[in-house]
C-alpha positions in Angstrom: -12.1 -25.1 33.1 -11.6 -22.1 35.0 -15.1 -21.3 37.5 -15.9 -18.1 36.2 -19.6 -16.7 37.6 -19.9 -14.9 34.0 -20.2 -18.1 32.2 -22.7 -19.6 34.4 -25.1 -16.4 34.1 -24.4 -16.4 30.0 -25.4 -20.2 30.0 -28.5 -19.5 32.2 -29.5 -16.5 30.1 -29.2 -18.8 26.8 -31.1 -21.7 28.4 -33.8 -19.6 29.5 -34.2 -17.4 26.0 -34.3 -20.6 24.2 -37.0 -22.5 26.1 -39.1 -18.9 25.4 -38.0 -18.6 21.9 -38.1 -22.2 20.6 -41.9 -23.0 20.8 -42.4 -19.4 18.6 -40.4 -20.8 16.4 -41.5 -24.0 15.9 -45.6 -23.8 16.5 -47.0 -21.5 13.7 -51.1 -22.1 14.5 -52.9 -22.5 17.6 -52.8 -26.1 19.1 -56.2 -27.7 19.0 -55.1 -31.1 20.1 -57.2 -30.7 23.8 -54.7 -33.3 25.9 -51.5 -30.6 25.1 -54.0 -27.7 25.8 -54.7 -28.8 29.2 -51.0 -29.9 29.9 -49.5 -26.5 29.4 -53.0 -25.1 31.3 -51.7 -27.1 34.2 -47.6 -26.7 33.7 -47.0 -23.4 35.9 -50.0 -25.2 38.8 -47.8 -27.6 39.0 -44.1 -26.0 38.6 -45.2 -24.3 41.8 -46.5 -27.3 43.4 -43.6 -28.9 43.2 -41.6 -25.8 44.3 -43.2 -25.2 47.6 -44.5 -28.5 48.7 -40.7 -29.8 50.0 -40.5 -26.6 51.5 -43.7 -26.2 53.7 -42.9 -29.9 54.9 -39.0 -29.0 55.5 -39.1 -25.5 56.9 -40.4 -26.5 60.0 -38.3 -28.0 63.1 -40.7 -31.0 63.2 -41.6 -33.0 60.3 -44.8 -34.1 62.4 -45.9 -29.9 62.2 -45.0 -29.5 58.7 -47.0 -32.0 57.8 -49.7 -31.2 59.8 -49.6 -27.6 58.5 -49.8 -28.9 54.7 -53.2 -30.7 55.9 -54.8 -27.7 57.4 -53.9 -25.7 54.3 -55.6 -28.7 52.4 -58.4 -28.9 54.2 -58.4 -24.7 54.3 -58.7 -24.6 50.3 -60.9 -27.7 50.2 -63.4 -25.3 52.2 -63.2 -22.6 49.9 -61.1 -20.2 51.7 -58.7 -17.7 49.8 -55.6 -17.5 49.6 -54.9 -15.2 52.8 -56.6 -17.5 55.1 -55.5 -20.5 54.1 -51.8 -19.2 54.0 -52.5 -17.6 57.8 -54.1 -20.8 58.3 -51.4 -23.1 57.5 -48.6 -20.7 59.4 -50.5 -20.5 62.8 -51.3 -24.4 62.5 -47.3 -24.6 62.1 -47.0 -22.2 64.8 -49.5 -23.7 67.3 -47.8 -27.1 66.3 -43.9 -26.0 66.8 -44.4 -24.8 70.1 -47.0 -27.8 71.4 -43.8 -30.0 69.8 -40.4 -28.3 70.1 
């Protein structure tokens, strides 16, 4: 089969309509059951967990740093910092860290 860029996007586009689409079709009441509740309460947490955490640990030069950064944004949220700071937090750790290392 040819590689054509127009079929990949179509494909994409179908994939991502249905897995919208499907559970409106499917579920007619509310769900009740609290252990499915609490999974899809979790599901995008952890979608974006699993997005960023290989990249915090693998954008840096040193895998020593990028580990350490991930523990001071840990520790940062652990405290009770926002967001912000624990974001600027983690980056000047990394910062601090690449130049002491690299």
């Amino acid at each position: 089969m040819k590689n054509n860029i127009y079929v990949y996007i179509m494909v994409s586009a179908a994939v991502t309509y249905a897995i919208r689409v499907l559970p409106l079709l499917f579920m007619r009441k509310n769900v009740t059951n609290t252990f499915i509740k609490s999974f899809l309460y979790y599901v995008p947490y952890v979608t974006l967990s699993v997005m960023t955490f290989p990249a915090m640990i693998e954008a840096s030069a040193s895998l020593a740093a990028g580990i350490a950064s991930f523990a001071v944004g840990v520790l940062l949220s652990f405290l009770g910092a926002n967001l912000f700071i624990t974001a600027a937090g983690s980056c000047c750790a990394l910062y601090v860290l690449e130049l002491i290392l690299c």
